[in-house]
OpenMM code with the backbone's topology and positions (N, CA, C; nanometers):
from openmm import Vec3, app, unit

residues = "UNK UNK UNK UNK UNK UNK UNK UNK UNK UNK UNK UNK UNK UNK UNK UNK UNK UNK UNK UNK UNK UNK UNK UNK UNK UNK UNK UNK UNK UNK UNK UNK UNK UNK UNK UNK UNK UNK UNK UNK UNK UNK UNK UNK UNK UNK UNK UNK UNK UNK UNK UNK UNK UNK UNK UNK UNK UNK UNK UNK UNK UNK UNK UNK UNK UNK UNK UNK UNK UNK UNK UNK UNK UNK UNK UNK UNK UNK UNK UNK UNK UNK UNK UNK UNK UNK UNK UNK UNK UNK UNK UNK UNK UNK UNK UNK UNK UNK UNK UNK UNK UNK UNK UNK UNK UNK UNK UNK UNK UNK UNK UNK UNK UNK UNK UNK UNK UNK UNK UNK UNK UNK UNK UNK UNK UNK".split()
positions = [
    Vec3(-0.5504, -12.5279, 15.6217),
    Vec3(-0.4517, -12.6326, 15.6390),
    Vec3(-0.3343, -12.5767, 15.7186),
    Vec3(-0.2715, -12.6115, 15.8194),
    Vec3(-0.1364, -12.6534, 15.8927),
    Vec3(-0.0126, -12.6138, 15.8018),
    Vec3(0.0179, -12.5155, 15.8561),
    Vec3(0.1750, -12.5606, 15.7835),
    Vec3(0.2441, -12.6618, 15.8319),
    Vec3(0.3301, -12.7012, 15.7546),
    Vec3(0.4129, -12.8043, 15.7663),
    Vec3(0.4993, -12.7932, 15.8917),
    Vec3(0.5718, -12.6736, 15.8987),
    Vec3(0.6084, -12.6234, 15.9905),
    Vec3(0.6238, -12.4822, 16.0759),
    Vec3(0.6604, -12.4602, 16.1437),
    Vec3(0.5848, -12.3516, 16.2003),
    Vec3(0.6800, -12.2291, 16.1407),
    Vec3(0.6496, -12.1043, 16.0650),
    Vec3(0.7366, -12.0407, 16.0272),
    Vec3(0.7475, -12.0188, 15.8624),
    Vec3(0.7126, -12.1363, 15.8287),
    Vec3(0.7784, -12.2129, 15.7093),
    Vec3(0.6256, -12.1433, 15.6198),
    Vec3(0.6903, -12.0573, 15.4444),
    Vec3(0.6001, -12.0224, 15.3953),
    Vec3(0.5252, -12.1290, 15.3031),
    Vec3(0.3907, -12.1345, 15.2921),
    Vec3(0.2906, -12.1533, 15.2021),
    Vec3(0.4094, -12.1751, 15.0496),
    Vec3(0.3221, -12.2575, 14.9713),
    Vec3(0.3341, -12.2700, 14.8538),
    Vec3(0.2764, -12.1477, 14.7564),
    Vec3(0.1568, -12.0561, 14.7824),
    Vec3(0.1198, -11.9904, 14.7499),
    Vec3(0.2183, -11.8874, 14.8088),
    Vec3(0.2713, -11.8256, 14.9186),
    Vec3(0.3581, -11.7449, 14.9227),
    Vec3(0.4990, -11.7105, 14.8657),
    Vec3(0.5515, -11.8591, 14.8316),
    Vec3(0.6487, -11.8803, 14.7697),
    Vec3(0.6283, -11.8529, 14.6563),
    Vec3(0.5307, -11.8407, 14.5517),
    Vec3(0.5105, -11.8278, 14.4306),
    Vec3(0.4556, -11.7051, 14.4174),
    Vec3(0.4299, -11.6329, 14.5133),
    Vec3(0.3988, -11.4780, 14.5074),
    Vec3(0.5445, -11.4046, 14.5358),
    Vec3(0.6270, -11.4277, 14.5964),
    Vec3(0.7711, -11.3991, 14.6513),
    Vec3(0.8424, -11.3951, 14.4967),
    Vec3(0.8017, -11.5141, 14.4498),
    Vec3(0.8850, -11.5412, 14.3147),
    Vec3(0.8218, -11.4646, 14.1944),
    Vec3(0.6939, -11.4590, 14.2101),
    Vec3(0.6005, -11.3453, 14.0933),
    Vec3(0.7667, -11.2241, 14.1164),
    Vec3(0.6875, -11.1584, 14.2060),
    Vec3(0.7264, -11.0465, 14.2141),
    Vec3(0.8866, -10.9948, 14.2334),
    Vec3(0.9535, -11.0824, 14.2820),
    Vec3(1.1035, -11.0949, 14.1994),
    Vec3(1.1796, -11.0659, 14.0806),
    Vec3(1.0518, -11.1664, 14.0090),
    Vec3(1.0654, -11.1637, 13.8153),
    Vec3(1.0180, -11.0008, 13.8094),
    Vec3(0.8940, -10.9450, 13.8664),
    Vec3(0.8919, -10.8356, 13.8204),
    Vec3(0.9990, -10.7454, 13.8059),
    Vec3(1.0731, -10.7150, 13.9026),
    Vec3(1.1397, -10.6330, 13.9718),
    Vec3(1.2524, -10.6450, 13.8915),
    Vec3(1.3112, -10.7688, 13.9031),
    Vec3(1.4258, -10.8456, 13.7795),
    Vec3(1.3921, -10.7872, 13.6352),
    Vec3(1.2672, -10.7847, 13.5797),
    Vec3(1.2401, -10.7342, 13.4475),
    Vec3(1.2322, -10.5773, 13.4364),
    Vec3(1.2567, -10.4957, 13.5854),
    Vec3(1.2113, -10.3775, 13.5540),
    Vec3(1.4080, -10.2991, 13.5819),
    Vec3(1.4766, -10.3502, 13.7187),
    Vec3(1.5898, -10.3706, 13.6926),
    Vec3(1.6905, -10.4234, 13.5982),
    Vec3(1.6369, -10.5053, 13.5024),
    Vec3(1.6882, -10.5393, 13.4430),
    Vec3(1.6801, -10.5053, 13.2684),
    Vec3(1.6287, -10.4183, 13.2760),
    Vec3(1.6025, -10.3121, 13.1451),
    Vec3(1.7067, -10.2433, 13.0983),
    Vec3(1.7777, -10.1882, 12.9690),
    Vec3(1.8504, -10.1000, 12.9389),
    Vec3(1.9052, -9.9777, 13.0389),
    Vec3(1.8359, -9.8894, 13.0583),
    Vec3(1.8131, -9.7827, 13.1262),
    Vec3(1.8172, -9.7817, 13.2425),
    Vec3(1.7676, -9.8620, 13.3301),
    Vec3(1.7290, -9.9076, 13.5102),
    Vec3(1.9025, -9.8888, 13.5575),
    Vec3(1.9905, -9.9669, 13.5421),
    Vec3(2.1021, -9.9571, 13.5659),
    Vec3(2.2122, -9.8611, 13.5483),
    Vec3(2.1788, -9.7574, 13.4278),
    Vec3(2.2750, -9.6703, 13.4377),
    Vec3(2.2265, -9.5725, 13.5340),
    Vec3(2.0943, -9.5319, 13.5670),
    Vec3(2.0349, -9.4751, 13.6348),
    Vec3(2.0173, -9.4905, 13.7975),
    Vec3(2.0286, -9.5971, 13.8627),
    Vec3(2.0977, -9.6279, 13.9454),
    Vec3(2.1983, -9.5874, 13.9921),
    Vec3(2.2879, -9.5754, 13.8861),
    Vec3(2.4587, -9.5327, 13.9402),
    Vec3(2.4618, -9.4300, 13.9300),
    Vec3(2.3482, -9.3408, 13.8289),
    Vec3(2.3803, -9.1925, 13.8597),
    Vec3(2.3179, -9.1528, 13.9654),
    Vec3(2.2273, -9.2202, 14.0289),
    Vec3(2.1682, -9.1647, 14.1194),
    Vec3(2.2773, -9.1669, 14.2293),
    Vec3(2.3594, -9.3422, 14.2626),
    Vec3(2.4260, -9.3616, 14.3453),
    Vec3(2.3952, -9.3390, 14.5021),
    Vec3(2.4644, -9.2617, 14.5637),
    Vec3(2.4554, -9.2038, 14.7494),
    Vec3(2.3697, -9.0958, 14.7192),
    Vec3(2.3930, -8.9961, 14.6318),
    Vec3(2.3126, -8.8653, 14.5901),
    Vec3(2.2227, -8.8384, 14.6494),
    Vec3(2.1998, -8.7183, 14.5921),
    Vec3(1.9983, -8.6921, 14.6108),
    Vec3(2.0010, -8.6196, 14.4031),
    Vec3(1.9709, -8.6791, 14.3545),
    Vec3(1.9351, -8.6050, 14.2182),
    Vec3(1.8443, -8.5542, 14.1440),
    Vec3(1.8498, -8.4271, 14.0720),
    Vec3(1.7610, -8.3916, 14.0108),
    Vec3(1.7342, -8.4535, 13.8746),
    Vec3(1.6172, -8.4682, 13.8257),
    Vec3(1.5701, -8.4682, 13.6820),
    Vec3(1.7207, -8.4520, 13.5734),
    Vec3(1.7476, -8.2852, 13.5329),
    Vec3(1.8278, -8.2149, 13.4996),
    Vec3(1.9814, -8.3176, 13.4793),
    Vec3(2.0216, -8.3383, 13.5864),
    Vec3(2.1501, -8.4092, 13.6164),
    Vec3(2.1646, -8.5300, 13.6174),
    Vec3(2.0420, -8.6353, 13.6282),
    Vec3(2.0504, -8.7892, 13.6111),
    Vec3(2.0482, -8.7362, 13.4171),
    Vec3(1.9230, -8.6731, 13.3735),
    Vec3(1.9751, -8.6701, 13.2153),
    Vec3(2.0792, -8.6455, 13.1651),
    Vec3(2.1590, -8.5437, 13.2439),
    Vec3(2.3198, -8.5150, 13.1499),
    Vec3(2.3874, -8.6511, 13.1975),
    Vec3(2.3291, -8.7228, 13.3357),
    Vec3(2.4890, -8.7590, 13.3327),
    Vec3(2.4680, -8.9733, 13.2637),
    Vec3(2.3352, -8.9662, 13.2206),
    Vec3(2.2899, -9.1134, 13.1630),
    Vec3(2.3251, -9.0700, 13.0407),
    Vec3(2.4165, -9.0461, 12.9621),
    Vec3(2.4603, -9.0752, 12.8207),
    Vec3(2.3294, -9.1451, 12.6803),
    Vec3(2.2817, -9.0424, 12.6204),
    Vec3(2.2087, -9.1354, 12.5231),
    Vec3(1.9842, -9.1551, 12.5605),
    Vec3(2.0049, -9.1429, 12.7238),
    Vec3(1.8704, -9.1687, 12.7798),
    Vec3(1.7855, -9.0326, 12.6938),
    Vec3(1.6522, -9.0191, 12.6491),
    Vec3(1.5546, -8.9608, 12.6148),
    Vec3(1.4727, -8.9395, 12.7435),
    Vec3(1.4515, -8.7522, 12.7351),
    Vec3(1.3725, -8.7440, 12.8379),
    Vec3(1.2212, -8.8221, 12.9158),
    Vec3(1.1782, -8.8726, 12.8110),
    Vec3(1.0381, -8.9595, 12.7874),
    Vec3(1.1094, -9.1375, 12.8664),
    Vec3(1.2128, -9.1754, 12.8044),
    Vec3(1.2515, -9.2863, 12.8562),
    Vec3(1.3009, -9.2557, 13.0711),
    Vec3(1.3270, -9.1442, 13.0724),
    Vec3(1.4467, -9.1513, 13.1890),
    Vec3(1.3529, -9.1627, 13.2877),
    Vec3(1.1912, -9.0485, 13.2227),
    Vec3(1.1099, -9.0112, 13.3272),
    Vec3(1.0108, -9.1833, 13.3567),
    Vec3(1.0218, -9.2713, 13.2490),
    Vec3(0.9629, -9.3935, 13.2611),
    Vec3(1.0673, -9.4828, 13.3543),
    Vec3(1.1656, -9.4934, 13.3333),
    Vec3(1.2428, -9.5898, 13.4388),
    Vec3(1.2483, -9.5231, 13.5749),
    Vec3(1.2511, -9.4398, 13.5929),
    Vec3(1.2779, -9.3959, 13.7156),
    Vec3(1.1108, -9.3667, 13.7780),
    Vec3(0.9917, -9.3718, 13.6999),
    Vec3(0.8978, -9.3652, 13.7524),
    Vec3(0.8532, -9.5617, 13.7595),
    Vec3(0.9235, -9.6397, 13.7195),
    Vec3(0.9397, -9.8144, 13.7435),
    Vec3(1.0034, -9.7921, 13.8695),
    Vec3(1.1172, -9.7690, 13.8615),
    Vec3(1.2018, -9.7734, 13.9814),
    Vec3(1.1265, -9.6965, 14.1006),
    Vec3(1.1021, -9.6128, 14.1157),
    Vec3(1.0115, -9.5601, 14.2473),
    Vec3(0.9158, -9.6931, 14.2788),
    Vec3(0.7859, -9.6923, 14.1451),
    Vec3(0.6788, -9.8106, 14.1981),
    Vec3(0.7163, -9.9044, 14.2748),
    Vec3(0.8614, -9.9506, 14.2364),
    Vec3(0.9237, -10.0505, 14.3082),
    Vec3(0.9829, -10.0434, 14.4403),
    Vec3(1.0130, -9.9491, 14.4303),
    Vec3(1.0952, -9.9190, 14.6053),
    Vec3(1.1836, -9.9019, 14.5981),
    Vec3(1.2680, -9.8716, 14.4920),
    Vec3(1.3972, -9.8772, 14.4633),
    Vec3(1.4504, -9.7513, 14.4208),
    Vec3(1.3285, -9.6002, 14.4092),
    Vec3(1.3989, -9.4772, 14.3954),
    Vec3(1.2671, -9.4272, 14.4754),
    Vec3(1.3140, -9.3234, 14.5644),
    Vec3(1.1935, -9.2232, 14.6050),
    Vec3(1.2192, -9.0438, 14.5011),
    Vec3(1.0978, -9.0345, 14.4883),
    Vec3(1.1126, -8.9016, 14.4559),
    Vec3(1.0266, -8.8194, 14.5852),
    Vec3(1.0882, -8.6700, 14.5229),
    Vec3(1.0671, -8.5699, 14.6359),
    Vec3(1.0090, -8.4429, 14.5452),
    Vec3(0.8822, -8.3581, 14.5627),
    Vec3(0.8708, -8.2862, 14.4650),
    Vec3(0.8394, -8.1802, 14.5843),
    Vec3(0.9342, -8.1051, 14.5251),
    Vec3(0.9171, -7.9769, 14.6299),
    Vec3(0.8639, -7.8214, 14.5747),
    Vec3(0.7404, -7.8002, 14.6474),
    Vec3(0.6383, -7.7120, 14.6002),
    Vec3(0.6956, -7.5394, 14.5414),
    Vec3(0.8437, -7.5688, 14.4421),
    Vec3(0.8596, -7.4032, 14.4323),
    Vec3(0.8222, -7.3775, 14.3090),
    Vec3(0.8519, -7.2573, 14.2606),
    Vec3(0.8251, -7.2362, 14.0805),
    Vec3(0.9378, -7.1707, 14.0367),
    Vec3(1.0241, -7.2707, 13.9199),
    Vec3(0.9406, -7.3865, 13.8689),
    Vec3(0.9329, -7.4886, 14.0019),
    Vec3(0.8525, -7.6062, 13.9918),
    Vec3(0.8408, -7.7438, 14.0809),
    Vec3(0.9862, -7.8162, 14.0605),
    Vec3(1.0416, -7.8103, 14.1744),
    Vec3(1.2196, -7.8929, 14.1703),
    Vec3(1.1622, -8.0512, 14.2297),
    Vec3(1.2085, -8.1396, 14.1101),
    Vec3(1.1904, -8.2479, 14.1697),
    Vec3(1.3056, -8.3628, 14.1950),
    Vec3(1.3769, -8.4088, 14.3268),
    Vec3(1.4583, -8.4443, 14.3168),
    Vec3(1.4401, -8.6017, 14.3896),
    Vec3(1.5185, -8.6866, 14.3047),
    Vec3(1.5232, -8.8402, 14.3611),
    Vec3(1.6909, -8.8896, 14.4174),
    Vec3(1.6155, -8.9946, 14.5323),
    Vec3(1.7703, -9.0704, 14.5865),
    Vec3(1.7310, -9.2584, 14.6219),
    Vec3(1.8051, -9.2816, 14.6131),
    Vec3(1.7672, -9.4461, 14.6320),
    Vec3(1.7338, -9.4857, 14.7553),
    Vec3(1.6126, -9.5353, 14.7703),
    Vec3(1.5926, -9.6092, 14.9318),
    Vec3(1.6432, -9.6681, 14.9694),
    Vec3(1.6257, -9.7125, 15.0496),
    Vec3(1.7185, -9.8303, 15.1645),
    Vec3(1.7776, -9.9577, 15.0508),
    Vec3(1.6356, -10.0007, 15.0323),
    Vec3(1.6050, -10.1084, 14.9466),
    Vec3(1.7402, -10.0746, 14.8217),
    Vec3(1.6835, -9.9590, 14.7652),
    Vec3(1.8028, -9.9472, 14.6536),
    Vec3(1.9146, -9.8884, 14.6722),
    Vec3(1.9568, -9.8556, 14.7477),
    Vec3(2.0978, -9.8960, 14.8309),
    Vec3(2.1720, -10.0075, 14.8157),
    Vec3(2.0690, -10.0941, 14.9000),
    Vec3(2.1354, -10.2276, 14.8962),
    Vec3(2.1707, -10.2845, 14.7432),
    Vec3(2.0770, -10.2419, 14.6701),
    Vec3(2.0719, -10.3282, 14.5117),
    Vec3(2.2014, -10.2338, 14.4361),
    Vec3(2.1928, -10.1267, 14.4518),
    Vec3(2.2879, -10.0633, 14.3914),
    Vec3(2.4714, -10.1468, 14.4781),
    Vec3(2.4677, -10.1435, 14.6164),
    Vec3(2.5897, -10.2691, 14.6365),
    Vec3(2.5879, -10.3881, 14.5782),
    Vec3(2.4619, -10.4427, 14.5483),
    Vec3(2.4879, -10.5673, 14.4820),
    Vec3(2.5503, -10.5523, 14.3516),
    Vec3(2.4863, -10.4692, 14.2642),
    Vec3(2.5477, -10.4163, 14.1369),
    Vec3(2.6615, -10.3935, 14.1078),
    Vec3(2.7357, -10.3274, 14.2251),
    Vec3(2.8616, -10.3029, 14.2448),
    Vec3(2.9290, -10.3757, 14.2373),
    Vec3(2.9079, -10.5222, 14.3285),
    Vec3(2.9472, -10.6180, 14.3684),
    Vec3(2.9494, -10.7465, 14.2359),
    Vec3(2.8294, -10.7078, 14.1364),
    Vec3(2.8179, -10.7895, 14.0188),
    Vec3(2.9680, -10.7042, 13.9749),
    Vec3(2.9637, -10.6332, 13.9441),
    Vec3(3.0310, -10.5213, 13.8579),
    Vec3(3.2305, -10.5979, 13.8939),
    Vec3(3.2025, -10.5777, 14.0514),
    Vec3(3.3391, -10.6549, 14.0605),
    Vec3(3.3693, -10.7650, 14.0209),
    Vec3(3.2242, -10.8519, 14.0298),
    Vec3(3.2659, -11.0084, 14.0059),
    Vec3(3.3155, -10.9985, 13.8443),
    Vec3(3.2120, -10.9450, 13.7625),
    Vec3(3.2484, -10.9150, 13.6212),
    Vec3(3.4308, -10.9003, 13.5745),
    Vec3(3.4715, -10.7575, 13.6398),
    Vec3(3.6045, -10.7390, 13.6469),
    Vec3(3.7396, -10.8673, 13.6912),
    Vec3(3.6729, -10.9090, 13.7899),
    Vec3(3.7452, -11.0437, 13.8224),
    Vec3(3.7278, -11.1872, 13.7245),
    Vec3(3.6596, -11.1904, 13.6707),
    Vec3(3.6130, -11.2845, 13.5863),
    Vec3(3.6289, -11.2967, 13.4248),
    Vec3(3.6679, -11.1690, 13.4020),
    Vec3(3.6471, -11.1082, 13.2645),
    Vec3(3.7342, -11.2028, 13.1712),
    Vec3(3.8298, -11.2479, 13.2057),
    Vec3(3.9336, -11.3096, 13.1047),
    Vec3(3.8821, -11.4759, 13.1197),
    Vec3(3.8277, -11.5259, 13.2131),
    Vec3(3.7516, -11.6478, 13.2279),
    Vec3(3.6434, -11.6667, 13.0926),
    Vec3(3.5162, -11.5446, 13.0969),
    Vec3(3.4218, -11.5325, 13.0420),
    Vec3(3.4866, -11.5200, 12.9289),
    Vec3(3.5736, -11.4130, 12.8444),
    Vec3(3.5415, -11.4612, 12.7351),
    Vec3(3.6636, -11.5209, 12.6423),
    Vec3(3.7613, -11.6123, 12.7378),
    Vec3(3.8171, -11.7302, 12.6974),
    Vec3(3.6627, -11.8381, 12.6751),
    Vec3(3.5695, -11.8615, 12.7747),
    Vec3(3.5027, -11.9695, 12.7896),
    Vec3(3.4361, -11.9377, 12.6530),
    Vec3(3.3498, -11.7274, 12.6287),
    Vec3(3.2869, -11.7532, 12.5028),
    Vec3(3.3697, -11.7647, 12.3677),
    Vec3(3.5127, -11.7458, 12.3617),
    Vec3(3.5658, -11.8171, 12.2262),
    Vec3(3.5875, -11.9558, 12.2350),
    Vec3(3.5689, -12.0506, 12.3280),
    Vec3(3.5755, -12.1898, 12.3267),
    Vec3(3.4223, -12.2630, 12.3033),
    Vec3(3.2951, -12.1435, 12.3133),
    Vec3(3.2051, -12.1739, 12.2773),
    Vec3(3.1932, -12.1755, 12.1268),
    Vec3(3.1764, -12.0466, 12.1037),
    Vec3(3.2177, -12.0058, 11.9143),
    Vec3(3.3277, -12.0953, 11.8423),
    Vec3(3.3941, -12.1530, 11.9499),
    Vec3(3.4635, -12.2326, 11.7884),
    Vec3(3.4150, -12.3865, 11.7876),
    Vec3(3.3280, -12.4431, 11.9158),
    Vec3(3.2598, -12.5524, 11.9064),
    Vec3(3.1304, -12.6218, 11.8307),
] * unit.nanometer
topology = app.Topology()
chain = topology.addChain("A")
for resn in residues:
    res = topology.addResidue(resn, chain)
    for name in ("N", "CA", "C"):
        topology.addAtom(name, app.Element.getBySymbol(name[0]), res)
């Protein structure tokens, strides 16, 4: 069948675009995904130093989000052949950009803060 118009995606593409969004959203959007992010930041980081500097993360958890976050495109790792094996990660392009958006949530948050939770004590007392 014709697209409708020339350019213009499929219904089936649109709903694969949107699958995989939610994924990404559910894997970013985890406990852990976000503080990890910011430690990574501009960096290049090791193992060692995203754990000291994520407050609370378990080695078993840090090595699971950040092995989500790679699958995704959103951290590369680098394992460089010495002994011991140094393995160090930095955010791709891709997570670059997401880490500005974050930022950018982060500001809206700050700007907003006395809005939000005037609005949630006008919820709670309704």
């Amino acid at each position: 069948m014709d697209e409708p118009f020339p350019g213009t995606p499929t219904a089936a593409e649109v709903a694969r675009v949107h699958q995989v969004a939610r994924e990404v959203f559910d894997v970013v959007g985890t406990k852990w995904a976000l503080p990890v992010i910011e430690a990574i930041g501009t960096d290049t980081r090791r193992f060692g130093e995203l754990h000291r500097q994520v407050a609370g993360i378990s080695h078993r958890l840090l090595t699971a989000t950040l092995r989500q976050l790679e699958r995704n495109g959103v951290v590369e790792r680098t394992l460089h052949p010495t002994v011991p094996p140094r393995t160090e990660y930095r955010l791709t392009p891709a997570g670059r950009e997401l880490h500005h958006t974050i930022n950018g949530f982060c500001r809206w948050s700050r700007q907003h803060l006395d809005e939000v939770l005037t609005s949630r004590r006008r919820f709670e007392q309704a």
